[in-house]
Residue, then its C-alpha position, 0 to 999 in steps of 0.5 A: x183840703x180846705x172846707x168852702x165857708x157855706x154864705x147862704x143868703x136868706x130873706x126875712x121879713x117880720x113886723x114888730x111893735x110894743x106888743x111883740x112880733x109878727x109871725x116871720x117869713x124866711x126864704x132862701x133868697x139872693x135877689x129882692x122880694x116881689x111884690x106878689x109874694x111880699x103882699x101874699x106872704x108878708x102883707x095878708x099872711x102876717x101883717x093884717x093877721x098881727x095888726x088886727x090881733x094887737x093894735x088898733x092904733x098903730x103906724x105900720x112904717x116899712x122899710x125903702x125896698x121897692x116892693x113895699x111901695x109896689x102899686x098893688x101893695x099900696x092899693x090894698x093897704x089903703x082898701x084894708x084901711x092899714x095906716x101906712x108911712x107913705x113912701x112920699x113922707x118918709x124921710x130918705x135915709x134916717x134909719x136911726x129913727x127906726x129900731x129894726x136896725x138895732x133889732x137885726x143887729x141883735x138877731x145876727x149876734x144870736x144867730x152866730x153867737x160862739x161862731x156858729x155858721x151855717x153848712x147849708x140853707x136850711x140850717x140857717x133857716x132853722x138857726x133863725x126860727x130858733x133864735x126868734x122864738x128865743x128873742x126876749x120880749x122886753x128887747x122888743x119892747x125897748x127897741x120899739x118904745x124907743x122909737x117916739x123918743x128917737x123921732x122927736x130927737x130927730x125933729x128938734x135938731x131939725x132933720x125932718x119936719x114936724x107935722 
């Protein structure tokens, strides 16, 4: 008898800068977040909460998914006075100018290192949590102060314009 390899599929948001990470949200998933629950969960509980307790200069610059662009979502950022890459000025498809590519990379290597795998959901939920608590700062750091230098490289080879 052969063992079912366990393919669970999980839901991470998390929002990260010079100063380190936000507080997560993982959640069993096999389809996109809403936007009720990604403004409750991740936009009020843990993005205001990290913007107000690290920056008061900062770009908050999410990513393509649909409800990050929901009308209530977009509506209360303006109200909260979240400074925001509009969905209008992004650039389409240029994910070498973000670090949360490089980031995910890092965290699935820890997640699966020496062919760890998952039997069920929550010991995948419990391998992430633990793997982030472990994630070292600096990594972070790297990634993010990266980021300027990326998109000024961008710029000058005339991908996107300059404002």
């Amino acid at each position: 008898m052969t063992k079912k390899k366990f393919e669970a599929k999980v839901l991470i948001w998390i929002a990260m800068g010079p100063r380190g990470l936000s507080q997560h949200f993982i959640a069993p998933s096999n389809q996109a977040i809403k936007q009720h629950i990604y403004l409750k969960e991740c936009v009020k509980k843990r993005l205001m909460p990290y913007i107000s307790a690290k920056y008061t200069n900062y770009v908050f610059w999410p990513d393509q998914a649909s409800s990050h662009y929901a009308t209530t979502v977009v509506k209360h950022l303006h109200k909260e006075g979240i400074h925001f890459v509009e969905k209008v000025d992004k650039p389409a498809n240029l994910p070498e100018a973000r670090p949360v590519g490089d980031f995910w990379a890092a965290l699935k290597g820890m997640v699966y290192a020496k062919g760890w795998h998952a039997e069920n959901v929550q010991q995948l939920v419990n391998r992430i949590k633990y793997c982030l608590r472990s994630i070292n700062p600096k990594l972070v750091q790297r990634l993010e102060e990266a980021t300027k230098k990326r998109i000024d490289k961008i710029r000058r080879n005339e991908v996107v314009e300059s404002k």
